[in-house]
N, CA, C and O atoms as a MOPAC input file, in Angstrom:
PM7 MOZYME 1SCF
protein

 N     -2.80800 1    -5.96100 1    15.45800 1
 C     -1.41700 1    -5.60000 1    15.45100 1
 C     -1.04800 1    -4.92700 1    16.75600 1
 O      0.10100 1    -5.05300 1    17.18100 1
 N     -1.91100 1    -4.25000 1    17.39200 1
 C     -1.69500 1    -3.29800 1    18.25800 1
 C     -1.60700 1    -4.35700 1    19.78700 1
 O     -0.97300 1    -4.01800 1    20.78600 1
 N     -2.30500 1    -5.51500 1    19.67600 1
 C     -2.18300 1    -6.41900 1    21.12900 1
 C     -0.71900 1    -7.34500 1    20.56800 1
 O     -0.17400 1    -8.13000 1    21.34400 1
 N     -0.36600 1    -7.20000 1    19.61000 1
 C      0.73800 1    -8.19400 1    19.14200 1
 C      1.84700 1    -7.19500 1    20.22200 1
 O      2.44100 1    -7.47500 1    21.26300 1
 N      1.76600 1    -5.96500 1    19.40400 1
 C      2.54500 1    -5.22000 1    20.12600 1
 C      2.88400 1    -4.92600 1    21.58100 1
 O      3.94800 1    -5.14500 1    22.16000 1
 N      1.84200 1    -4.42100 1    22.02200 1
 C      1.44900 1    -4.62000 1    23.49200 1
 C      2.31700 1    -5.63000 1    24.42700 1
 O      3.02700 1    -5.54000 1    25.42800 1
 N      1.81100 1    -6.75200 1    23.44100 1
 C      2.44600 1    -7.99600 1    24.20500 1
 C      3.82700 1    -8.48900 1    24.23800 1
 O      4.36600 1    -9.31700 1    24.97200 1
 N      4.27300 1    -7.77400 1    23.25500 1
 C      5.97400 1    -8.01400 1    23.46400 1
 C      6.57100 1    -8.86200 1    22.13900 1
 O      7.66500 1    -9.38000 1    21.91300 1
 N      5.17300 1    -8.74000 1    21.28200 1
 C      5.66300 1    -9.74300 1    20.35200 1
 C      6.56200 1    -9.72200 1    19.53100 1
 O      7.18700 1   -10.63100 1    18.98400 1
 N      6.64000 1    -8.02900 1    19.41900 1
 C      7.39600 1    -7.59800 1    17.91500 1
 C      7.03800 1    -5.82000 1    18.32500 1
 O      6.55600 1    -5.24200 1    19.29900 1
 N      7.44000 1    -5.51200 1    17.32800 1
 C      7.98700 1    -3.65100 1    17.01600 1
 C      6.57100 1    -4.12600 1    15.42700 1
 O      6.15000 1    -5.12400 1    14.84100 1
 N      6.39200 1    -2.68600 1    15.42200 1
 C      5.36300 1    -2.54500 1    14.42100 1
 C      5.29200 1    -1.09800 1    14.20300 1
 O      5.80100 1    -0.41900 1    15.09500 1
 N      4.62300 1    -0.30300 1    12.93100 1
 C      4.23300 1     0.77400 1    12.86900 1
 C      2.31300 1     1.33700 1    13.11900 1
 O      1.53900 1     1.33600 1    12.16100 1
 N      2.16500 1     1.48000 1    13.59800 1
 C      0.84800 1     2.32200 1    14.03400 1
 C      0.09900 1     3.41700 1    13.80800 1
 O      0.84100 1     4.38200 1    13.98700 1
 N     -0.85700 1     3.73600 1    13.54300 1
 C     -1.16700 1     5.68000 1    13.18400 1
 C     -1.05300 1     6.47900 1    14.60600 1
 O     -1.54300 1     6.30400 1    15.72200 1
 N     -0.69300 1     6.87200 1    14.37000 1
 C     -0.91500 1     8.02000 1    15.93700 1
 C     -1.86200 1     8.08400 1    16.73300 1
 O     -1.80500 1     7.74900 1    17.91600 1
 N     -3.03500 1     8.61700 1    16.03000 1
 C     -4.12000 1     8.34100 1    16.73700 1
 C     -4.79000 1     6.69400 1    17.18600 1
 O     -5.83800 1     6.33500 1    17.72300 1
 N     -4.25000 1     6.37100 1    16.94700 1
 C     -4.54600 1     4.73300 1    17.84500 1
 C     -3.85400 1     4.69200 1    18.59000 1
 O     -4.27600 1     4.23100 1    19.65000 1
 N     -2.44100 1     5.11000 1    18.54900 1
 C     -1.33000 1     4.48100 1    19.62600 1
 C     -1.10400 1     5.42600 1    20.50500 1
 O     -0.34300 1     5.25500 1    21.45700 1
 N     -1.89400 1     6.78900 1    20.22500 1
 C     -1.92500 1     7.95300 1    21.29100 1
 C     -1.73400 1     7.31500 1    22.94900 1
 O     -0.81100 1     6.97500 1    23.68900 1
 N     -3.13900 1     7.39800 1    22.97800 1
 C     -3.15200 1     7.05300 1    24.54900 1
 C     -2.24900 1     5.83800 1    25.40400 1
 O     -1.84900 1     5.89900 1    26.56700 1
 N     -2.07600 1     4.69400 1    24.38100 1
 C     -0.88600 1     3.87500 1    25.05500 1
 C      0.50600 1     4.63300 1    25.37100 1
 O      1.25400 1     4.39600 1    26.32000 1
 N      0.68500 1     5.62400 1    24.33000 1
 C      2.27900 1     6.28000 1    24.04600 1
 C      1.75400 1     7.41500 1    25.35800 1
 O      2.84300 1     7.68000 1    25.86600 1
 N      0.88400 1     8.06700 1    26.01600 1
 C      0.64800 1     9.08800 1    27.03400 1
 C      0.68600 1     8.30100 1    28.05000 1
 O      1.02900 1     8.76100 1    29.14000 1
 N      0.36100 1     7.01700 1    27.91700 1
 C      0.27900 1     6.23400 1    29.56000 1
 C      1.40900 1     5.34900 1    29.88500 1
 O      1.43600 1     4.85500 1    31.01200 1
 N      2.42400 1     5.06400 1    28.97100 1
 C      3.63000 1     4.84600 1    28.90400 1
 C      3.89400 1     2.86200 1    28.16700 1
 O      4.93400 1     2.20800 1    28.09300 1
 N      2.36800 1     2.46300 1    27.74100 1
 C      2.57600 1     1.41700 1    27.39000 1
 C      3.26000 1     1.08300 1    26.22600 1
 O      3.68300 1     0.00500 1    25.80700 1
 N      3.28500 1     2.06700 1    25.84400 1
 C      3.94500 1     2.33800 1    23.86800 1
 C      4.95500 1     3.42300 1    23.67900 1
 O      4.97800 1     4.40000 1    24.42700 1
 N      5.77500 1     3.26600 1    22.70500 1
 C      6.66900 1     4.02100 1    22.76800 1
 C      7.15500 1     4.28500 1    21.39700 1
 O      7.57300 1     3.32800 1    20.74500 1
 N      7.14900 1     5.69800 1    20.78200 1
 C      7.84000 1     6.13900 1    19.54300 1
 C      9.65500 1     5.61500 1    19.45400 1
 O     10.65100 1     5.81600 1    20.14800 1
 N      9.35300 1     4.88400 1    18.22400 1
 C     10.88500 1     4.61800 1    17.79800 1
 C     11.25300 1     5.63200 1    16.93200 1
 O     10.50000 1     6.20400 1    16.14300 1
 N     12.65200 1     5.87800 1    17.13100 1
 C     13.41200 1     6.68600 1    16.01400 1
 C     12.76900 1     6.54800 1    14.37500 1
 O     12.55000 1     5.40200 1    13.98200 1
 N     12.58700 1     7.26200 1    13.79600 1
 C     12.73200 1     8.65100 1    13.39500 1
 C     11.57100 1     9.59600 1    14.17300 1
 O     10.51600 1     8.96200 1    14.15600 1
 N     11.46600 1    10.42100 1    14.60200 1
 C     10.22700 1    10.56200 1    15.61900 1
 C      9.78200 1    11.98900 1    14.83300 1
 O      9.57200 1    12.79400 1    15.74100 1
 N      9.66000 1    12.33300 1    14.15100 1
 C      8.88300 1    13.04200 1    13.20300 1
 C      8.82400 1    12.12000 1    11.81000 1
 O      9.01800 1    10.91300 1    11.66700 1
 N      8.49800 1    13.09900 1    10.89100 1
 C      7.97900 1    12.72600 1     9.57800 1
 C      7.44000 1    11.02500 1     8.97400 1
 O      6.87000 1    10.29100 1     9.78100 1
 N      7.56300 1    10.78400 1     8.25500 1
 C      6.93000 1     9.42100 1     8.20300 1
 C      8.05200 1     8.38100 1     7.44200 1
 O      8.94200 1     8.68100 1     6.64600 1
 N      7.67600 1     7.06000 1     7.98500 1
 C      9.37700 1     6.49700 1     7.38900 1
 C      8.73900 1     5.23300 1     6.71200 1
 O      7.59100 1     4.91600 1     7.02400 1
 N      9.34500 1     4.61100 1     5.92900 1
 C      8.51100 1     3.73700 1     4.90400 1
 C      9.00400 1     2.40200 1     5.46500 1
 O     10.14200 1     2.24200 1     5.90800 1
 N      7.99700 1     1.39300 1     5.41000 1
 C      7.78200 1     0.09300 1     6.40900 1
 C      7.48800 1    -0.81100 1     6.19900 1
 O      6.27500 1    -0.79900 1     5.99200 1
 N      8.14200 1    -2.30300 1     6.04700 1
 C      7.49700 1    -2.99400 1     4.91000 1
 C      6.07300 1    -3.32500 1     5.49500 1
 O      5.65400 1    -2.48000 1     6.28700 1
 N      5.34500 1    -4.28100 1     5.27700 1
 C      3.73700 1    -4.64000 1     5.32300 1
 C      4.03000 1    -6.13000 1     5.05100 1
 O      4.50000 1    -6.63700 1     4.03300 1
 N      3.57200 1    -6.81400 1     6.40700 1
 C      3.83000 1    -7.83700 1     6.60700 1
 C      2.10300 1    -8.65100 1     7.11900 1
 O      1.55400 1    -8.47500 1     8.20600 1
 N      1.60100 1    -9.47300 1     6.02600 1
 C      0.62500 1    -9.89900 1     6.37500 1
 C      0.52500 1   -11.44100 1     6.86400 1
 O      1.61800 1   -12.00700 1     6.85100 1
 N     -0.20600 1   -11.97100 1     7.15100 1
 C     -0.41600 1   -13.10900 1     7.55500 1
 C     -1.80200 1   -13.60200 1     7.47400 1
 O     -2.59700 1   -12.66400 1     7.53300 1
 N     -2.39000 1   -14.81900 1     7.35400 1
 C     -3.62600 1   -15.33900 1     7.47300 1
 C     -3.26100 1   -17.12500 1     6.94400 1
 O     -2.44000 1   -17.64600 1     6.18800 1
 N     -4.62400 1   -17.72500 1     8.01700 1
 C     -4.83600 1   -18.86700 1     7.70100 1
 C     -5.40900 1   -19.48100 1     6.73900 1
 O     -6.59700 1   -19.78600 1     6.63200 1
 N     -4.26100 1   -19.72300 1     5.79500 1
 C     -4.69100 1   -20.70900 1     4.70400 1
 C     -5.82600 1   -22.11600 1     4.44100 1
 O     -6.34600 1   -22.53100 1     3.40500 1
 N     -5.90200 1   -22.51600 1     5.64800 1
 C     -6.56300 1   -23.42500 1     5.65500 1
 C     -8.04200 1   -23.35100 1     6.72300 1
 O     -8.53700 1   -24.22000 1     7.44100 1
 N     -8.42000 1   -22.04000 1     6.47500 1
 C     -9.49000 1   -21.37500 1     7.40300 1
 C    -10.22700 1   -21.41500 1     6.24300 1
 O     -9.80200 1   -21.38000 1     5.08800 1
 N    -12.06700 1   -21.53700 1     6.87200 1
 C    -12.85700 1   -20.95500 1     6.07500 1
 C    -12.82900 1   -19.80500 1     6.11200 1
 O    -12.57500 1   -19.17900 1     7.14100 1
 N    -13.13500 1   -19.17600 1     4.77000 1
 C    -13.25100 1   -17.70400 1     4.68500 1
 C    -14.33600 1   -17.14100 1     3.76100 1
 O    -14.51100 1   -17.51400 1     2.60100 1
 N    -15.07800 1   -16.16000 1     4.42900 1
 C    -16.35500 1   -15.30100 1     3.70000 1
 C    -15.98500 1   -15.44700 1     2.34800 1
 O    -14.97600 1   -15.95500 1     1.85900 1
 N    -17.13600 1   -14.82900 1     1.73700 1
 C    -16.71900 1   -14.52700 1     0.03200 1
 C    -15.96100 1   -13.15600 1     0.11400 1
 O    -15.21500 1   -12.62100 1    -0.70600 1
 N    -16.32300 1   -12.80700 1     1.18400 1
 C    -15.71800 1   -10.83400 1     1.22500 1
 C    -14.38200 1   -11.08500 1     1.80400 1
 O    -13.41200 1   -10.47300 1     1.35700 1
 N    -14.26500 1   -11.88200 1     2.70200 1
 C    -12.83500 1   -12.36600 1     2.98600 1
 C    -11.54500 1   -12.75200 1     1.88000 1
 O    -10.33500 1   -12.55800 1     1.77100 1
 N    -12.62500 1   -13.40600 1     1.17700 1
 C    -11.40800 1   -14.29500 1     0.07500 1
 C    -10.97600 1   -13.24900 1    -1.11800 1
 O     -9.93500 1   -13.12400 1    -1.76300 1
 N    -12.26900 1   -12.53100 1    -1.12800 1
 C    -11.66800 1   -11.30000 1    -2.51300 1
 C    -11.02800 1   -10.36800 1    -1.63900 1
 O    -10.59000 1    -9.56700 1    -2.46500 1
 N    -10.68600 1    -9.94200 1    -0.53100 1
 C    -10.02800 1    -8.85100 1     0.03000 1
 C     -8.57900 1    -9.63200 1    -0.30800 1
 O     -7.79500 1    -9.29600 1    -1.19600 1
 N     -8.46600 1   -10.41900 1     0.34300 1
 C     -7.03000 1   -11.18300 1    -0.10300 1
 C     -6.73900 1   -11.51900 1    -1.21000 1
 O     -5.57900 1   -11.28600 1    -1.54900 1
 N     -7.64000 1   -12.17900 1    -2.18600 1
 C     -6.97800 1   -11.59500 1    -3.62900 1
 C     -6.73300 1   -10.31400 1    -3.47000 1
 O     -5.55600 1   -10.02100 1    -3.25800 1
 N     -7.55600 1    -9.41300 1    -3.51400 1
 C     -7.24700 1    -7.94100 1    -3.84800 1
 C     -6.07400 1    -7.60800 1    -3.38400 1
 O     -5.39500 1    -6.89000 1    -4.11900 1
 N     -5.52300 1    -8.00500 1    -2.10800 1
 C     -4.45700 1    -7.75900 1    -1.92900 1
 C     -3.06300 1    -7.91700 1    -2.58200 1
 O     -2.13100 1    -7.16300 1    -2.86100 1
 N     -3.44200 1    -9.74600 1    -2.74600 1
 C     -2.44400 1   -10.45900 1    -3.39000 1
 C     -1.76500 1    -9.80400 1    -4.32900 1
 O     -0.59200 1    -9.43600 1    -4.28300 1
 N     -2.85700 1    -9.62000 1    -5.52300 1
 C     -2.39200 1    -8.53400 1    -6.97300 1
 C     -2.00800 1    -7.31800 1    -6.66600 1
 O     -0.99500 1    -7.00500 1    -7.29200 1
 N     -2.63600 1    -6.01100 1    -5.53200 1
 C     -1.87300 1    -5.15300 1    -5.94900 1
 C     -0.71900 1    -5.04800 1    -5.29100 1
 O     -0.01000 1    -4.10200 1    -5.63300 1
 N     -0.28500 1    -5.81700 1    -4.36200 1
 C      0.68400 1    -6.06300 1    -3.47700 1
 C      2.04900 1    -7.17500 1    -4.52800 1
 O      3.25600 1    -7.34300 1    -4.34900 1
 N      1.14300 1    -7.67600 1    -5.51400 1
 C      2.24800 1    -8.02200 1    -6.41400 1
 C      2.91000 1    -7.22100 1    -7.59200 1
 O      4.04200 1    -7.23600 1    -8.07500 1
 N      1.46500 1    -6.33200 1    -7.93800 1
 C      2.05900 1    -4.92500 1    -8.94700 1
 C      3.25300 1    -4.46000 1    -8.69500 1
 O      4.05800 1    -4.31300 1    -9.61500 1
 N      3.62200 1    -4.09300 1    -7.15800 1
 C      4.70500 1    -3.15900 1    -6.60700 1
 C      5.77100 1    -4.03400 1    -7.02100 1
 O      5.61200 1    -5.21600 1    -7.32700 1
 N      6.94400 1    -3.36300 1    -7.02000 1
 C      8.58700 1    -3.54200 1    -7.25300 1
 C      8.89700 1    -4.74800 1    -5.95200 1
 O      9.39800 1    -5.87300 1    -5.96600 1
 N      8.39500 1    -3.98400 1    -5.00500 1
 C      9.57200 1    -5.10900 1    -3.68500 1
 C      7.91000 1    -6.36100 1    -3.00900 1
 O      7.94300 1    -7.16200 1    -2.07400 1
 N      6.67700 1    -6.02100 1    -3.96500 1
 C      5.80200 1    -7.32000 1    -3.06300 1
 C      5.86200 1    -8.61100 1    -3.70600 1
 O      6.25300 1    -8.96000 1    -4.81900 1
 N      5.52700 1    -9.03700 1    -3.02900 1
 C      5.33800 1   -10.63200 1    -3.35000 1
 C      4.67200 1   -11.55300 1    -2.17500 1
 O      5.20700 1   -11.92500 1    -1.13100 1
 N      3.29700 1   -11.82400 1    -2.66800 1
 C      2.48700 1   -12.16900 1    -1.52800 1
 C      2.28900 1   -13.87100 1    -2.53500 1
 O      2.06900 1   -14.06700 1    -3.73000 1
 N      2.48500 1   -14.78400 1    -1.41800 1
 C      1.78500 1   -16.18100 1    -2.31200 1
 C      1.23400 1   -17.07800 1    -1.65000 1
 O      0.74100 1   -18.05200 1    -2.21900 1

């Protein structure tokens, strides 16, 4: 996410401590709200038609379901 960013691809949210040193050397930059924490949707992606580990394929179920539990997910 963080080279997506970098690269101009898109705006994203980050933890601090990862995006520290880009945001001190001027490659990154805090967007508004610049304190407290602001809620963001979660936008995943992956290739469907990739092989994938066995640990691969249950992480993405795992996701799938609890990401479908919630009110606003819907992963398919």
């Amino acid at each position: 996410m963080k080279r997506l960013i970098s690269a101009g691809i898109g705006i994203g949210c980050l933890p601090a401590h990862i995006a520290q040193l880009d945001v001190e050397n001027g490659y990154l930059w805090k967007l508004p709200p610049h304190e407290g924490v602001v809620d963001a949707n979660i936008v995943m992606i992956w290739n469907r038609k990739a092989q994938r580990s066995s640990a691969q394929q249950i992480f993405i179920e795992e996701l799938k379901e609890n990401f479908n539990s919630l009110d606003s997910g819907l992963i398919s």
